[in-house]
DSSP file (Angstrom, degrees, kcal/mol; ACC not computed):
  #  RESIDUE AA STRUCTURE BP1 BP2  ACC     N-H-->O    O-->H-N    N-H-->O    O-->H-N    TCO  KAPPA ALPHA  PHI   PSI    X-CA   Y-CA   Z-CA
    1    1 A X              0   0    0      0, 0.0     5,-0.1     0, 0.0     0, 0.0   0.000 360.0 360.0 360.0 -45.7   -9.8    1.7  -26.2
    2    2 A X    >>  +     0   0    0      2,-0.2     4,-2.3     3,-0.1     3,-1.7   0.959 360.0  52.1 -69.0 -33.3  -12.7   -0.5  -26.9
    3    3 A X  H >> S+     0   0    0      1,-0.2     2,-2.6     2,-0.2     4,-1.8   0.944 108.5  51.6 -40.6 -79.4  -13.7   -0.7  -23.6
    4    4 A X  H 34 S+     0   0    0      1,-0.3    -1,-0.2     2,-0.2    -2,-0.2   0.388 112.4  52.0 -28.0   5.0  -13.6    3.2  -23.5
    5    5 A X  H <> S+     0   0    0     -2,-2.6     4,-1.2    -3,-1.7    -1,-0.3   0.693 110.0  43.6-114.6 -64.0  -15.8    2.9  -26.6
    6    6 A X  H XX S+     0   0    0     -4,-2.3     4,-2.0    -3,-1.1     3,-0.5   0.843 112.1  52.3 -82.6 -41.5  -18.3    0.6  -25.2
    7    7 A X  H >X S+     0   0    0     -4,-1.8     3,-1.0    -5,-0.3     4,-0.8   0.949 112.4  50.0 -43.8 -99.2  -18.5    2.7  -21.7
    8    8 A X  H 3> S+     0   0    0      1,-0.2     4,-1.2     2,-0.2    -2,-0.2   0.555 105.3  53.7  15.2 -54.7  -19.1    5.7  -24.0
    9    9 A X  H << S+     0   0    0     -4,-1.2    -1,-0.2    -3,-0.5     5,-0.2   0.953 109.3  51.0 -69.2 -67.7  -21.8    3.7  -25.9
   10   10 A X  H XX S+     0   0    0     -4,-2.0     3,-7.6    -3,-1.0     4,-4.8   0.917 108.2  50.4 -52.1 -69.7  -23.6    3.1  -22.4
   11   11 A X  H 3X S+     0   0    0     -4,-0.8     4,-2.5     1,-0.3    -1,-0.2   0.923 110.0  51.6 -31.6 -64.9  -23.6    7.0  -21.2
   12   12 A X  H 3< S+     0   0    0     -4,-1.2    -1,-0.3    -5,-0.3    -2,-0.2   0.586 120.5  28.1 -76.0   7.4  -25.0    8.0  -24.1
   13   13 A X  H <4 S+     0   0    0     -3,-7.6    -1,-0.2     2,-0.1    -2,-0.2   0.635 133.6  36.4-117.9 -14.9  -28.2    5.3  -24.2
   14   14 A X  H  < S-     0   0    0     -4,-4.8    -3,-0.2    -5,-0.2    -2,-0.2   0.878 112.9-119.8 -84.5 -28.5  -28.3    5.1  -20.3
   15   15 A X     X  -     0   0    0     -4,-2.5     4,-0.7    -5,-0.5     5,-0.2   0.230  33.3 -70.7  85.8 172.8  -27.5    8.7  -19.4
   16   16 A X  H  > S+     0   0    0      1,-0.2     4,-1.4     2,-0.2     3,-0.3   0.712 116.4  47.9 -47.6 -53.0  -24.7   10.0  -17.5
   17   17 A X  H  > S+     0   0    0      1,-0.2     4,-2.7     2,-0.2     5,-0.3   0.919 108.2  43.4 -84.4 -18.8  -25.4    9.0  -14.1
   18   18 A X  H  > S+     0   0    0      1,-0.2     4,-1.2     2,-0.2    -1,-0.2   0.851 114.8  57.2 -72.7  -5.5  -26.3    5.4  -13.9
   19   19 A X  H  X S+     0   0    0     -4,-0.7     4,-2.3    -3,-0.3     5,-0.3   0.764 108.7  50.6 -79.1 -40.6  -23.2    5.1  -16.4
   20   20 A X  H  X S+     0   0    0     -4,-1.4     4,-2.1    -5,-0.2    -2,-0.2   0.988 110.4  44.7 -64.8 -59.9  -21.4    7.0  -13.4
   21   21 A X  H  X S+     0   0    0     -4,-2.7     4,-1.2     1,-0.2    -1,-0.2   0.765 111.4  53.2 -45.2 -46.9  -22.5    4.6  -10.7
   22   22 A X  H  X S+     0   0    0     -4,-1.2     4,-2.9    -5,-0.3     3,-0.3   0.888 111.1  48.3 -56.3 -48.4  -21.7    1.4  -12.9
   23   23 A X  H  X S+     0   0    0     -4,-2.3     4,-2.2     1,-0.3     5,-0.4   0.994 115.8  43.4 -80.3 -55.4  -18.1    2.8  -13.4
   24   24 A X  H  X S+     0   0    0     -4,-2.1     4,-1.4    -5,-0.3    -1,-0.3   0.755 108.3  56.1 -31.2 -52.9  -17.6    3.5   -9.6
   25   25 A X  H  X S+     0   0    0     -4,-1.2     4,-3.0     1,-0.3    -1,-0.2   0.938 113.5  41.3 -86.3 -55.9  -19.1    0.4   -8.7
   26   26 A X  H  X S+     0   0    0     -4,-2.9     4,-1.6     1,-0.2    -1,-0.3   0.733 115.5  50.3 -51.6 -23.2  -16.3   -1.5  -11.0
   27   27 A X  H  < S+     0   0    0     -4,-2.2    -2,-0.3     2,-0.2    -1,-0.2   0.747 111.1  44.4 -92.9 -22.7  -13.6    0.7   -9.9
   28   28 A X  H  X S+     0   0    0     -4,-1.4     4,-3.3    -5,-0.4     3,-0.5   0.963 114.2  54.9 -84.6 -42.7  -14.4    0.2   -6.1
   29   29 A X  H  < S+     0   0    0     -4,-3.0    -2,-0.2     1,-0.2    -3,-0.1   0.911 115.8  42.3 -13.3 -75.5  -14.7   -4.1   -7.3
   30   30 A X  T  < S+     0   0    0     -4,-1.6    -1,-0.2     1,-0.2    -2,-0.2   0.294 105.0  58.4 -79.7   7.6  -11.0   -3.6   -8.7
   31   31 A X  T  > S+     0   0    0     -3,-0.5     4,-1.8    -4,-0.2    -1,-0.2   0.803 116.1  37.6 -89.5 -53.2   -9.8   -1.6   -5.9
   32   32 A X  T  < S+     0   0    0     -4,-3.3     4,-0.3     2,-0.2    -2,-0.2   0.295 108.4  56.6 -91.8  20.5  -10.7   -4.8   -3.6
   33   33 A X  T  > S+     0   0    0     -5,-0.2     4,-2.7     3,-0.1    -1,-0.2   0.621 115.2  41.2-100.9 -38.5   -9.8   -7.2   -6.1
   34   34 A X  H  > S+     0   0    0      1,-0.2     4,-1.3     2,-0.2    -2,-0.2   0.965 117.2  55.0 -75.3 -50.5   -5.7   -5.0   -5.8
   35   35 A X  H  X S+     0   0    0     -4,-1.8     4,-6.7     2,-0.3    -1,-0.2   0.864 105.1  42.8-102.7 -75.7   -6.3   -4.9   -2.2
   36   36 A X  H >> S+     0   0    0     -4,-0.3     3,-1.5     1,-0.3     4,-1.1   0.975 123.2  44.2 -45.3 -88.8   -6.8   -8.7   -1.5
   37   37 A X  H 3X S+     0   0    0     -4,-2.7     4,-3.5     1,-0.2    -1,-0.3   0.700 104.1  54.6 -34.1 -40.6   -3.9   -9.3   -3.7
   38   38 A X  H 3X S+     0   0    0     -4,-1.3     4,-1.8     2,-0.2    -2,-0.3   0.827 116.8  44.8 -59.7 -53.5   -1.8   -6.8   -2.5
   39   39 A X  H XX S+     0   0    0     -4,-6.7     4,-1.8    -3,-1.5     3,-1.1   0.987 107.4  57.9 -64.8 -66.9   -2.7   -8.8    1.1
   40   40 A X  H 3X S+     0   0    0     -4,-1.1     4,-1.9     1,-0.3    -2,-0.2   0.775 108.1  44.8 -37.8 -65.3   -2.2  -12.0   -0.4
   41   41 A X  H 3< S+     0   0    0     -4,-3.5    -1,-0.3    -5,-0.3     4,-0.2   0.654 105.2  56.0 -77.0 -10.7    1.6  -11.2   -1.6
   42   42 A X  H XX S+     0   0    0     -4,-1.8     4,-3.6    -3,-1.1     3,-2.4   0.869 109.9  46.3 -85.9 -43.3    3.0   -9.7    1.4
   43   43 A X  H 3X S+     0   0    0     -4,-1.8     4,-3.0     1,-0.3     5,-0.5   0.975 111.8  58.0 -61.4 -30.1    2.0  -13.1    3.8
   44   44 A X  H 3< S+     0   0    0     -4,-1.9    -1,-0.3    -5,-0.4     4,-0.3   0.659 108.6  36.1 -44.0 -17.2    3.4  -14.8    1.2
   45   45 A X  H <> S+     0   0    0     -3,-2.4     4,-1.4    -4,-0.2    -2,-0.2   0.601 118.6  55.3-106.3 -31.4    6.5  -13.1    1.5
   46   46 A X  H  < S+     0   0    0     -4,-3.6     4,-0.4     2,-0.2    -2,-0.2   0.968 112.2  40.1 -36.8 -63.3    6.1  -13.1    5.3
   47   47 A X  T  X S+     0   0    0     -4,-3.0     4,-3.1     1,-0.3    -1,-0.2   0.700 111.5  54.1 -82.0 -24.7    5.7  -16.6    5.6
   48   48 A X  T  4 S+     0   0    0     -5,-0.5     4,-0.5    -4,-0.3    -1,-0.3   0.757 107.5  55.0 -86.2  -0.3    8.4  -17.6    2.9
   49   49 A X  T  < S+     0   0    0     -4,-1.4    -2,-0.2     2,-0.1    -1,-0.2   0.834 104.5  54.6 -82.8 -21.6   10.9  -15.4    5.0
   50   50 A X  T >> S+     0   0    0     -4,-0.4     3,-3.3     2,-0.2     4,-0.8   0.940 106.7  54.0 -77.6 -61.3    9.9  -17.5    8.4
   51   51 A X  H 3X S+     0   0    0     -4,-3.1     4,-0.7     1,-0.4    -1,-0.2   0.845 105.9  49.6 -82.2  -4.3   10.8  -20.5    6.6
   52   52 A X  H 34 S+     0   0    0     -4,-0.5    -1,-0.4    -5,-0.2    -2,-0.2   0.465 110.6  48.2 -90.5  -4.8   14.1  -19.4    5.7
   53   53 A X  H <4 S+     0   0    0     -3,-3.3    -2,-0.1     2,-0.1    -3,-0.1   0.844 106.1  55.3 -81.5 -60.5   15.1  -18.4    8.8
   54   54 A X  H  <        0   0    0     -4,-0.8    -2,-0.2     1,-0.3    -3,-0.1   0.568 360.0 360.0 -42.2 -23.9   14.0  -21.5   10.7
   55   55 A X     <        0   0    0     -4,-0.7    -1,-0.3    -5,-0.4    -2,-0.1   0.507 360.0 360.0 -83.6 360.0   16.1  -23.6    8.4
């Protein structure tokens, strides 16, 4: 909620769109941040299922 406060804060001294651009920018950021991870645990799972077979 304070984030959502502080965003809020920002619209109203920056105006609406560069407030818009900012938020986008972060949401596309945390989109490739889930992404990367999202890669990152399935070859981990890949690769720990190859070594339990081969053993």
């Amino acid at each position: 909620a304070n984030n959502l406060n502080q965003l809020t804060k920002l619209s109203h001294q920056k105006g609406f769109h560069e407030t818009h651009v900012y938020v986008m920018d972060l949401l596309r950021k945390l989109k490739a941040i889930f992404c990367e991870y999202r890669q990152a645990t399935s070859a981990s799972k890949l690769n720990s299922g190859r070594k339990e077979a081969t053993t």
